[in-house]
N, C-alpha and C positions, 0 to 999 in steps of 0.2 A: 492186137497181140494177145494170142486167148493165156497166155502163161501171166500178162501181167493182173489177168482181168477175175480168174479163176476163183471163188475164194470157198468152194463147197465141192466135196465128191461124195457121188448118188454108189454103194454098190448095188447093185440090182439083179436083180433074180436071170439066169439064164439055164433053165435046166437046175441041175446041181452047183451051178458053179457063178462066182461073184465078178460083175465084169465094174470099171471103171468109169463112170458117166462125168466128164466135167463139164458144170453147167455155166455157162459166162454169164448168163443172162438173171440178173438179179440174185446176186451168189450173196452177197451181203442181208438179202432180207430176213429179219429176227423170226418171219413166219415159217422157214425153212425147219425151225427147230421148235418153235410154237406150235400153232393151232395146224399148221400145214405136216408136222411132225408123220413119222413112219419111224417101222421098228429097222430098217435095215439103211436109214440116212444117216451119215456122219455129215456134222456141220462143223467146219476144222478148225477157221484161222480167224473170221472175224463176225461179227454181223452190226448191222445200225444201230441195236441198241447200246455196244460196247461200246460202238464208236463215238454217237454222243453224249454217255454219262462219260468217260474217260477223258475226252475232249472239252467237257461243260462244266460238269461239278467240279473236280480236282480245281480248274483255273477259278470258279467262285470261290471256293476254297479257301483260296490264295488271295482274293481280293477283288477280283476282276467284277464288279457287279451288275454295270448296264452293260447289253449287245444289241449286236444290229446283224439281224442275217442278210447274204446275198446266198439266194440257193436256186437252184433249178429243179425247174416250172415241171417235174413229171416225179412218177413213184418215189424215186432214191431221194431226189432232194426234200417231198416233202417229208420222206419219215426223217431224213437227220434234221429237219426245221423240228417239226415236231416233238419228237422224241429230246435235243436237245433244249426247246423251249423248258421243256416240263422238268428237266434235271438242273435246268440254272433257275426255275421259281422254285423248284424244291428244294435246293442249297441256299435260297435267300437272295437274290439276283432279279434280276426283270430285264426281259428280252422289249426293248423302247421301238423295234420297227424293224420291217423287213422288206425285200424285195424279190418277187419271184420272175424272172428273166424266163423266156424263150428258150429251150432246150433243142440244138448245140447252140451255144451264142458264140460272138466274136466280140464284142464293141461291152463293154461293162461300164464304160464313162457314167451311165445316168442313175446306176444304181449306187456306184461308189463314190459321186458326188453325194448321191442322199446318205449314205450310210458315213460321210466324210462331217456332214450338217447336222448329223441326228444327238449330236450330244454323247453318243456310246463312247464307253472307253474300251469296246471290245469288237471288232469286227467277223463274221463267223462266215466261212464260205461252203455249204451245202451243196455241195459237186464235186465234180474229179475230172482227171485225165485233162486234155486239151484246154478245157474252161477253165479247169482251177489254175493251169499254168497263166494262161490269158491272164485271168483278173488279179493276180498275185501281180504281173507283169504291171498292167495297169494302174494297180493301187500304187505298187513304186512308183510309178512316174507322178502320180498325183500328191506324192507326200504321204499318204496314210500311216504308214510304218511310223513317221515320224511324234505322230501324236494318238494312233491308236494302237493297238494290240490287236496282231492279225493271229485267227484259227481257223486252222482247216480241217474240215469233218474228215474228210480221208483225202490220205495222201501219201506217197513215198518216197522210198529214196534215190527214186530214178528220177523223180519229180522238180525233185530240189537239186539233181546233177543237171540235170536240164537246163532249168531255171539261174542257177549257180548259187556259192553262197552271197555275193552284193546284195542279189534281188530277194533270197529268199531268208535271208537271216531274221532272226528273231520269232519265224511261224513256230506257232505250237502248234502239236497235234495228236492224236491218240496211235500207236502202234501196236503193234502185236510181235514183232522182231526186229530186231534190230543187230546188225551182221558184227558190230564192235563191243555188243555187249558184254561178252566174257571171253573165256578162253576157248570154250566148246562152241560157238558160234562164230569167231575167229577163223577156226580151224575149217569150218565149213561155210565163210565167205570166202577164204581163200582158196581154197576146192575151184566153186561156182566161177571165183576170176578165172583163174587159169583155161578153165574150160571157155568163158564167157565175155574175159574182159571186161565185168561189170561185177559189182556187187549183188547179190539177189534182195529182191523186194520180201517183203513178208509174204506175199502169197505165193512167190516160189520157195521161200523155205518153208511154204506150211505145205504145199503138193508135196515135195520131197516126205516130209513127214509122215504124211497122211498114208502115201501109197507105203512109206518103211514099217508102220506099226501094224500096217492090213496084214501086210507080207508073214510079218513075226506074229500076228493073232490066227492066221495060215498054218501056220507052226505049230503055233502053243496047241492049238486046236486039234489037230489032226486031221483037219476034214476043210473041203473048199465050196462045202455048202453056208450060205452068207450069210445064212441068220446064223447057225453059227461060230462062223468068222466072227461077226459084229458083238453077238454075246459074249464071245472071251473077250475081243478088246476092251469091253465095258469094266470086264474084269483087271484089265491090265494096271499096270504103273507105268504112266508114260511120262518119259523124260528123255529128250534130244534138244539136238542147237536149235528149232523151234520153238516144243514145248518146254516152260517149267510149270512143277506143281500141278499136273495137270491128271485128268480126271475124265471120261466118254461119262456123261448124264444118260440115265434113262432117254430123256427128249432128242438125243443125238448130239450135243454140245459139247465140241471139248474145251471143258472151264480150264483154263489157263491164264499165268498172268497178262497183265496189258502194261502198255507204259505209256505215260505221259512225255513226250520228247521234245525238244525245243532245237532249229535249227543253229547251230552256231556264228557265228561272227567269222570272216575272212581269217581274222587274228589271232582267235581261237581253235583254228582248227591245223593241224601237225602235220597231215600226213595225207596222201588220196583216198577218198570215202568217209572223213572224219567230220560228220558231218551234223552228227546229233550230241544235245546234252540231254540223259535220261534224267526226267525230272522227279518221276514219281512212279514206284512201283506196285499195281494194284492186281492184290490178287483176283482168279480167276471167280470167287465166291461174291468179290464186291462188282466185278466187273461187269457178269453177263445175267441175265433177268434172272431173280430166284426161284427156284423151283415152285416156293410155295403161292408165286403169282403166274406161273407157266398153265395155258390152255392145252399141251399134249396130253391125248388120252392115254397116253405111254407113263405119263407119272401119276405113282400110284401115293393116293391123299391118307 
């Protein structure tokens, strides 16, 4: 499903005019808006490095000291192993052992047995889609919920509808939206239902976003030449039911909050979709790499 997967739009040069490129294929990498940077790339909704400071540090923060990763064996797993190693030894933490699985996997038993024996009080899943549903599945059955503290590098809320709240209560994990957070993103998950019958993910409120502020920098601009385009939006104030506080970086970044979200308890939750508790809200300055560590030759020193 390329809507759920989406998490970057390229506009790119045609002639005069700026067309839409959605890339599924590693939309999360922090290098999209780093060293791999361009003056006409918007990077919208999230990338690895938000994902595991916001998912790592906040919860050492809070207490959480030893983990144990299960992550998958290719690119995306290792940069959230990685990148979140380094934000849980940097808050004071120690990551005691990991496990890198076979990328697609089914059967998780032998990693979640070790990760069940490792002594962690934190268990970290470096994956998504079909796998993380699988071992989340399987750590329930194994008990882990019961004596560790289950996080997931990425994940959604289609994820844990899937899954339900029995099996998936209690995961943390880093977001970028969340459809019950306020009033203005209320108003446009219930939009999304009505059309969809579902709640939308963060990466379909961030496409929504992404292509609405082009539209109105289209506008503001006068002109549908993309550098442009992409130069006012940099200029813009951008605020909708996606973005808050948010900000287009020289490097293509739109800094915006993140959240820290915890699935809720069957008995905690009121109503269909009610399915997060927002734990911590991080602005888009602490969240995404600071400029003055960014490799794009677009930010000027």
């Amino acid at each position: 499903d390329l809507g759920e997967r989406v998490g970057v739009v390229h506009p790119v040069h045609v002639g005069r005019h700026a067309v839409f490129v959605a890339d599924a294929a590693g939309a999360g990498a922090s290098r999209i808006s780093n060293e791999d940077c361009v003056a006409t790339n918007v990077h919208w909704v999230y990338d690895t490095y938000a994902l595991a400071k916001v998912g790592t540090q906040t919860i050492v923060e809070r207490g959480a000291k030893s983990w144990y990763f299960i992550a998958a064996d290719y690119s995306f797993g290792h940069a959230l192993q990685g990148d979140g190693t380094n934000f849980i030894t940097a808050a004071g933490g120690k990551v005691v052992g990991a496990t890198r699985y076979p990328f697609p996997g089914t059967d998780f038993a032998s990693p979640l047995l070790t990760a069940q024996s490792s002594g962690a009080k934190t268990v970290a899943f470096a994956t998504a889609g079909n796998d993380l549903q699988n071992a989340i599945k399987q750590a329930a059955e194994f008990g882990l919920p019961k004596s560790q503290q289950m996080v997931a590098m990425l994940m959604s809320i289609v994820d844990v509808h899937t899954l339900t709240l029995p099996v998936a209560q209690g995961m943390y994990y880093a977001e970028s939206f969340y459809w019950d957070l306020d009033d203005e993103s209320r108003r446009f998950g219930r939009r999304f239902f009505e059309r969809f019958k579902r709640m939308p993910t963060a990466l379909q409120a961030g496409q929504y976003s992404a292509v609405l502020n082009y539209l109105k920098a289209v506008q503001a601009s006068g002109s549908d030449n993309v550098t442009d385009v992409v130069r006012t939006l940099r200029s813009m104030k951008i605020h909708d039911a996606f973005a808050r506080n948010a900000t287009l970086r020289p490097d293509g970044k739109l800094s915006h909050d993140m959240y820290l979200v915890q699935v809720k308890a069957s008995a905690e939750s009121k109503y269909p979709w009610d399915y997060y508790k927002v734990v911590q809200t991080v602005p888009g300055d602490r969240a995404f790499l600071p400029l003055s560590e960014s490799k794009c030759p677009l930010v000027k020193r």
